[in-house]
C-alpha positions in Angstrom: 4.1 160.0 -132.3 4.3 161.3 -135.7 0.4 160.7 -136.2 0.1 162.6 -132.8 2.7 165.3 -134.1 0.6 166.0 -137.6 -2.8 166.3 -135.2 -1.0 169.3 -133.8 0.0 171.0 -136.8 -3.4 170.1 -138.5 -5.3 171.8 -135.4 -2.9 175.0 -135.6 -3.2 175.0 -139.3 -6.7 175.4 -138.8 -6.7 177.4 -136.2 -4.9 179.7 -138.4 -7.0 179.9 -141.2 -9.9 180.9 -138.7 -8.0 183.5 -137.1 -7.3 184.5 -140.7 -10.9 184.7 -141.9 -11.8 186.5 -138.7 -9.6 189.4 -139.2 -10.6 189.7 -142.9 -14.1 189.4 -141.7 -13.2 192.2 -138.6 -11.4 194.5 -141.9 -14.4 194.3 -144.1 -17.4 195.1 -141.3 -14.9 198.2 -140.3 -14.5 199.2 -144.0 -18.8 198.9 -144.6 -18.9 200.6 -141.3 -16.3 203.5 -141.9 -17.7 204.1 -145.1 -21.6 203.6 -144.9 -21.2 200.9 -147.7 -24.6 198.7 -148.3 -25.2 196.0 -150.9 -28.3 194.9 -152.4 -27.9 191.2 -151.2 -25.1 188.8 -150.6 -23.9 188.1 -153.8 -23.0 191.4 -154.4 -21.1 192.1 -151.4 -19.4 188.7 -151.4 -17.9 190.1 -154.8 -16.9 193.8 -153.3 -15.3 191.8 -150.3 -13.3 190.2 -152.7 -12.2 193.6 -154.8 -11.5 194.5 -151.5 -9.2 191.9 -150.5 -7.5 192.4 -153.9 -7.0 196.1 -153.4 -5.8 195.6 -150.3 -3.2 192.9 -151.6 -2.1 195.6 -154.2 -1.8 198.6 -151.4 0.7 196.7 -149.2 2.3 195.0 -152.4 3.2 198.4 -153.3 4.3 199.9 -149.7 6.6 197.0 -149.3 8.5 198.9 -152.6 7.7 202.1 -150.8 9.5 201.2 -147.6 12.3 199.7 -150.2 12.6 203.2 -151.2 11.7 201.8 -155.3 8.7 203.8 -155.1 8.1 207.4 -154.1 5.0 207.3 -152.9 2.9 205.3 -150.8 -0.9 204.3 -151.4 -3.8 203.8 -148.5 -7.2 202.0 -148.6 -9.7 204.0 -148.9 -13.8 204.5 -150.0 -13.1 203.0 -153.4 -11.7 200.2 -152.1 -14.7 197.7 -153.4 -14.6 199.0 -157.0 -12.6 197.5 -159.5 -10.8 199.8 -161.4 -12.4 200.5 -164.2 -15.4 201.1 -162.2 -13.5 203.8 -160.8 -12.1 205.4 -163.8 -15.7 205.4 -165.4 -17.6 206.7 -162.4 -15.3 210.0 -161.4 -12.7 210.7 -164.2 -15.3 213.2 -166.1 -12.5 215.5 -168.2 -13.6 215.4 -171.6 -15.9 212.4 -171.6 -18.8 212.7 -174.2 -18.3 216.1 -174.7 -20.4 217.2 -177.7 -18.1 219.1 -179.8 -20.9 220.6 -182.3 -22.2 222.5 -179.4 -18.4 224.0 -178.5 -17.9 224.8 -181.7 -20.8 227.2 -182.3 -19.9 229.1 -179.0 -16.8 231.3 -179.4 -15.0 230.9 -176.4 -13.3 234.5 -174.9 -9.9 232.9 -174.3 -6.5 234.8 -173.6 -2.4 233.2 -173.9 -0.4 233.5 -170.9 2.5 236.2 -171.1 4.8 235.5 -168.1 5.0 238.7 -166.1 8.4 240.5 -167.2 10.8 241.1 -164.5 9.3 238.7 -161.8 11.5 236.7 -159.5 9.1 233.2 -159.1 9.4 232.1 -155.4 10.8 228.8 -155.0 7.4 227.6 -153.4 4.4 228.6 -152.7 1.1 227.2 -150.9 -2.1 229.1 -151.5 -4.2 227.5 -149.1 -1.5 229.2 -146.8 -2.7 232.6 -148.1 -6.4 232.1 -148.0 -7.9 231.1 -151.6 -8.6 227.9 -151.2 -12.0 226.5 -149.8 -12.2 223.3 -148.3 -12.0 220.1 -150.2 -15.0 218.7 -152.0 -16.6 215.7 -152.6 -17.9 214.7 -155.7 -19.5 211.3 -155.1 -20.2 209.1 -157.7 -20.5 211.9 -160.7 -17.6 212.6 -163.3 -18.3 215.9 -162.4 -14.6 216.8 -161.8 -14.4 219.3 -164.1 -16.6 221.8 -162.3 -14.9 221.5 -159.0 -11.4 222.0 -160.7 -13.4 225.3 -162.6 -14.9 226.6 -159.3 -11.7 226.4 -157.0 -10.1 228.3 -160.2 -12.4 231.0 -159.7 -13.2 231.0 -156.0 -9.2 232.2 -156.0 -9.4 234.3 -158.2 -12.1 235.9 -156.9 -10.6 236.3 -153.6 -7.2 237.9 -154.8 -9.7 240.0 -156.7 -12.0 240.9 -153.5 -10.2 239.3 -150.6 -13.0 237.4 -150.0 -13.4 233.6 -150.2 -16.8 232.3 -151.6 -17.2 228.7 -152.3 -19.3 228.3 -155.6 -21.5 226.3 -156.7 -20.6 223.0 -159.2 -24.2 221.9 -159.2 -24.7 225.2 -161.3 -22.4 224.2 -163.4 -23.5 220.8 -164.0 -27.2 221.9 -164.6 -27.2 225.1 -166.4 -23.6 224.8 -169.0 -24.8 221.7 -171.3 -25.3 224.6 -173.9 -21.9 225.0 -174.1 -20.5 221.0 -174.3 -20.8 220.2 -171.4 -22.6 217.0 -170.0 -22.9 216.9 -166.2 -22.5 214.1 -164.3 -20.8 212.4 -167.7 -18.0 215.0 -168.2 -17.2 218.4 -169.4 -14.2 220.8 -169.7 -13.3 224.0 -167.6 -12.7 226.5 -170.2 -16.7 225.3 -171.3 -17.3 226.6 -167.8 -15.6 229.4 -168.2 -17.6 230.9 -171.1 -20.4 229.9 -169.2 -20.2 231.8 -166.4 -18.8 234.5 -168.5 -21.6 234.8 -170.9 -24.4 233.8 -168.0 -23.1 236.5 -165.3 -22.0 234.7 -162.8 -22.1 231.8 -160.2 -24.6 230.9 -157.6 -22.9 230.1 -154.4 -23.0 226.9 -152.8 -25.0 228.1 -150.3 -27.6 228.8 -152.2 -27.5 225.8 -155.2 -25.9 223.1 -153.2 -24.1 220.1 -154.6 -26.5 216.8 -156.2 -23.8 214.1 -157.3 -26.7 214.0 -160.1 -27.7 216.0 -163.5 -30.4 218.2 -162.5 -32.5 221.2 -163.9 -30.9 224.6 -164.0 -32.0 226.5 -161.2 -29.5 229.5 -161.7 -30.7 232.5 -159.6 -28.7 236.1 -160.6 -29.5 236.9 -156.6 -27.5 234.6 -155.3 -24.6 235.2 -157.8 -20.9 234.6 -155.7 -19.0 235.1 -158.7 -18.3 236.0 -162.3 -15.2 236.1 -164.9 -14.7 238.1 -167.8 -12.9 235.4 -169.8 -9.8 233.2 -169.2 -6.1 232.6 -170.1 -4.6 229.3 -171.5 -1.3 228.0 -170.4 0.6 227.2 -173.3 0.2 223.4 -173.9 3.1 221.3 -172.0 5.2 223.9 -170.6 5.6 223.5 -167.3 7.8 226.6 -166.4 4.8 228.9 -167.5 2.6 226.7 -165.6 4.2 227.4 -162.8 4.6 231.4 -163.5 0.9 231.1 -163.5 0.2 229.5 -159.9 2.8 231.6 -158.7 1.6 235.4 -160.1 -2.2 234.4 -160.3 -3.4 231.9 -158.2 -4.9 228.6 -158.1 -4.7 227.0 -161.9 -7.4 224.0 -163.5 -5.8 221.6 -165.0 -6.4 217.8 -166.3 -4.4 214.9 -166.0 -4.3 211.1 -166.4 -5.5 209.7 -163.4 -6.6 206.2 -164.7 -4.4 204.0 -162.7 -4.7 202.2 -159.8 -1.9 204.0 -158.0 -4.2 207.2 -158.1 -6.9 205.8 -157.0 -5.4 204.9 -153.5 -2.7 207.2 -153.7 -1.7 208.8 -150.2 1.7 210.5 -149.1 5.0 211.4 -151.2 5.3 212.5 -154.5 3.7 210.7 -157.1 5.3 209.7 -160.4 3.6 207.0 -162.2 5.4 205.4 -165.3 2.9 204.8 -167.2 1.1 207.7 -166.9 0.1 210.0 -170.3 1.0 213.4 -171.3 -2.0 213.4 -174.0 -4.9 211.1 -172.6 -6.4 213.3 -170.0 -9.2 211.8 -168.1 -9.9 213.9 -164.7 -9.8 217.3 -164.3 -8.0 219.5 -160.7 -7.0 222.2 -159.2 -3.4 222.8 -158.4 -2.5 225.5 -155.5 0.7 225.4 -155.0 4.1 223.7 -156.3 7.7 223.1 -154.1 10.0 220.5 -153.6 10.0 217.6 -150.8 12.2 216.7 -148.2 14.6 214.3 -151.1 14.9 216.7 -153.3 11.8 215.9 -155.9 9.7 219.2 -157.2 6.5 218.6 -157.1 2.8 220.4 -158.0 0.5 220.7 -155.4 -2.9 219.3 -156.6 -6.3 219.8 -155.1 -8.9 216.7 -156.1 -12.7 216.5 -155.2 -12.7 213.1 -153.7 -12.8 214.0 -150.1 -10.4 214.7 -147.2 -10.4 210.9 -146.7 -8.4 210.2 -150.4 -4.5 211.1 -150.6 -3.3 213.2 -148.4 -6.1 214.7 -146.9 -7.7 215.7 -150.4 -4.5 216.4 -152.0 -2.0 215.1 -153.9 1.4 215.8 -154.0 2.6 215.5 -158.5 6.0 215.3 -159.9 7.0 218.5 -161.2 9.5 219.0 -164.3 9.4 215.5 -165.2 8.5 216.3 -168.5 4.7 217.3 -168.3 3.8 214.1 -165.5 0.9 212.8 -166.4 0.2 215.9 -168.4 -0.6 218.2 -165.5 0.2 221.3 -168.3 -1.1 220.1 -171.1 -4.6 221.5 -170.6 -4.0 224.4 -167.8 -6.4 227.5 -167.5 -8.0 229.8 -165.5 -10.4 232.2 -165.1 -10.4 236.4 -165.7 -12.0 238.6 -163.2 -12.9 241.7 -163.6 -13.2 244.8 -160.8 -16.5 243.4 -159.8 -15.7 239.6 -159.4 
């Protein structure tokens, strides 16, 4: 009987571990599928099923604490989900990586402070993607060529409380023609660079017109086709979050840079995130934030615009912890663009 009794469990054991194996089998063909994912042979993909598997361990690790209410925010899978982190990090956190400082420092840049308009109520929230100066979110693909999307959705809102009109810009333009200035393309740069770029160059080409790569290219800039210009920009002063948000409120959409080199970025996907370990000083990936509020318990937050897609966060955005210090130092390097009567 008990020989009879240890058959049984032995077969269900088994059948287990196949009905196991299938359904991780069934996960990973619908994340390769969902995501157009293709490896150059077996060995690889055995290893990105397996980073997979990990990441996936770590998600619902983490939205068990979520539904525990320890954590704030809750993560997702997502098309990174068969990198390893540091793959990630390296691949599209572009803010200040190998920027070549000789080059910045022998073009003056036309930079302004902030003053805080005098006499100005701030609202307690505001969202503008609600009033109309905020194009669609971007992708950047494999490129750390953040720091031109957060510069071009700085300056496609200003240029639309300018003109009224909204006019996505080109990156590509960015990341070909502004090495002059610092900047190095698909391996980093900085907004202001971009800035004094297009202020010293005359303008933007549309997207239309110079459409986005993923790759460093040669400068095809075409004064025709311009969408856009500035004049100069302003600097937020460095950490303070109050005129941080006196700037999104009275001006518009504001570049930033934070740290976003933990996991929980990577597959971060509803609630506000606060991150423990997360860096006031060690910037790695630069954004746009369009708005700022507070959620439903009571936690203010920034509302951040990345360029990873609709599919990452919360359909492209990200909701930030907001006076909590400088979070992951969303005002230590804040900016935007100057433009003039013609845009």
């Amino acid at each position: 009987m008990k020989t009879f009794l240890l058959l049984i469990a032995t077969i269900i054991a088994m059948a287990q571990a196949v009905s196991f194996f299938e359904l991780v089998n069934q996960e990973w063909t619908t994340f390769k599928m969902e995501h157009n994912k293709i490896y150059k042979n077996d060995i690889e993909e055995r290893f990105r099923m397996k980073i997979f598997m990990d990441n996936k361990h770590k998600i619902a690790k983490h939205n068990g604490n979520y539904e525990m209410k320890s954590v704030p925010y809750k993560l997702k899978m997502n098309k990174y989900g068969d990198l390893l982190h540091h793959e990630f990090v390296n691949i599209l956190n572009g803010f200040n990586k190998s920027i070549n400082t000789q080059l910045r420092s022998e073009r003056p840049l036309s930079s302004a402070a902030f003053i805080e308009p005098a006499n100005v109520v701030l609202p307690k929230s505001i969202d503008w993607r609600e009033l109309g100066a905020v194009t669609p979110v971007k992708d950047q693909g494999h490129c750390g060529s953040c720091w031109s999307f957060s510069a071009t959705g700085a300056l496609e809102g200003q240029h639309f409380r300018r003109t009224g009109v909204l006019v996505s810009l080109s990156e590509q333009n960015l990341i070909d023609c502004s090495g002059k200035y610092g900047n190095n393309g698909c391996n980093g740069g900085l907004m202001d660079q971009a800035f004094q770029y297009i202020k010293d160059n005359g303008g933007l080409d549309t997207e239309v017109s110079y459409p986005y790569e993923a790759e460093n290219d040669n400068c095809r800039y075409s004064p025709i086709n311009n969408g856009a210009s500035d004049i100069g920009f302003v600097d937020i002063p460095e950490g303070n979050e109050h005129k941080l948000k006196a700037a999104v409120a009275t001006m518009g959409p504001v570049s930033v840079a934070i740290d976003a080199s933990h996991q929980s970025f990577q597959f971060y996907s509803e609630g506000t995130y606060y991150e423990p370990e997360c860096s006031s000083q060690n910037l790695d990936h630069g954004v746009l934030v369009v708005g700022y509020g507070t959620d439903e318990n009571d936690q203010d937050y920034w509302l951040v615009k990345n360029s990873w897609s609709e599919t990452w966060g919360n359909n492209g955005y990200i909701k930030m912890a907001r006076n909590k210090q400088n979070h992951c130092g969303i005002a230590t390097s804040a900016s935007y663009p100057l433009v003039g009567s013609q845009g």
